[in-house]
C-alpha positions, 0 to 999 in steps of 0.5 A, spaced: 500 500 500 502 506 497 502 512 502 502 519 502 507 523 506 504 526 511 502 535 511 507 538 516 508 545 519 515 547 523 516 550 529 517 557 526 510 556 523 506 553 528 509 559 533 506 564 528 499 560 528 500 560 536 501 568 536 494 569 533 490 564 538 487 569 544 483 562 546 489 559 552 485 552 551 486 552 543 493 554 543 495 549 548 491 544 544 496 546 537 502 545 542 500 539 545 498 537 538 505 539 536 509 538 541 506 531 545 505 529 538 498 528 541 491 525 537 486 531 538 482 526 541 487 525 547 488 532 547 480 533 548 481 527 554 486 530 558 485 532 565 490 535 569 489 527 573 494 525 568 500 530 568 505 528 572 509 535 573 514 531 579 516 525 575 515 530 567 510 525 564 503 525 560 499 519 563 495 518 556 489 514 558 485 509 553 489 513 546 487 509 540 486 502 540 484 502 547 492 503 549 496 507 555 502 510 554 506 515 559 511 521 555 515 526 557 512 533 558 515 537 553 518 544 556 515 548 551 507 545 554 509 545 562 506 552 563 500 551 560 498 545 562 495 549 568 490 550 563 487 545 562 482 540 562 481 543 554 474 545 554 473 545 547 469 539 543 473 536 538 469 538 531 470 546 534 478 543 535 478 541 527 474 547 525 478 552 528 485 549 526 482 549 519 480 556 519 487 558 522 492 555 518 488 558 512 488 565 515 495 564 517 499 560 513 494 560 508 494 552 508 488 547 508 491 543 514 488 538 520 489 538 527 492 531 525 498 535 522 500 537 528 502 530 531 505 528 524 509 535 524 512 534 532 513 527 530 518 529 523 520 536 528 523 530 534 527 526 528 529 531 524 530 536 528 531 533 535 535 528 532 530 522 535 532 515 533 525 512 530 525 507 535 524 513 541 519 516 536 514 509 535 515 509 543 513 516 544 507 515 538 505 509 541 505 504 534 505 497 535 509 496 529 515 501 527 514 500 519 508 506 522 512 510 524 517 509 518 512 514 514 515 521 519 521 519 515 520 524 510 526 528 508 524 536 507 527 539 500 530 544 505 534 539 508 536 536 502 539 543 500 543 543 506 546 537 506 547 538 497 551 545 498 554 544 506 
């Protein structure tokens, strides 16, 4: 089976999309998406029972599949997560994202992008190996996280002329 790869944003452009956010429990839905690499149904289940702000971990409860997992907290959402639990619905979610990116970064994105986005930012830009990645994600099989194994034309020109 072919598979397309993945949309993506940066870390510059979900900066820029985050500064136009008002909404405090938005915003920190897009950095968990992002960040934690968080499907938007984990974000909108998320309760502040699951953080564990001594031990730095993300107690995901019932992800798909039915799956537990526990993550890292990421630095760049440990403030915000005093705002939760998120009190946005899971359409409202979809459809503010969709109708931010097309004003901010005039893409036609899905909240889905942001998981996919943090995945390639952790091993392209973190330098995570993919067995740390499939660990974070929580796929059973690594051939899944193999598709956030995309190299962007940027990074190609870096390498081609440095």
């Amino acid at each position: 089976m072919k598979r397309k790869i993945p949309e993506t944003i940066n870390e510059e452009e979900l900066h820029k999309l985050c500064k136009t956010i008002k909404d405090k429990n938005r915003r920190l839905a897009y950095l968990l998406g992002f960040y934690q690499c968080m499907r938007i149904s984990e974000v909108t289940k998320l309760k502040i029972d699951n953080v564990d702000k001594r031990q730095k971990i993300i107690r995901i409860k019932q992800g798909k599949g039915g799956k537990d997992r526990n993550i890292p907290i990421a630095p760049e959402v440990e403030r915000g997560l005093k705002h939760l639990p998120i009190k946005v619905k899971i359409r409202a979610l979809q459809v503010s994202f969709k109708k931010s990116s097309r004003e901010v970064l005039d893409k036609d994105l899905h909240f889905h992008c942001l998981r996919h986005s943090g995945a390639t930012h952790y091993l392209n830009v973190k330098k995570w190996n993919l067995r740390q990645l499939q660990i974070f994600l929580g796929h059973s099989d690594l051939s899944t996280t193999q598709i956030y194994t995309h190299v962007s034309p940027k990074e190609l020109m870096d390498v081609m002329w440095n």
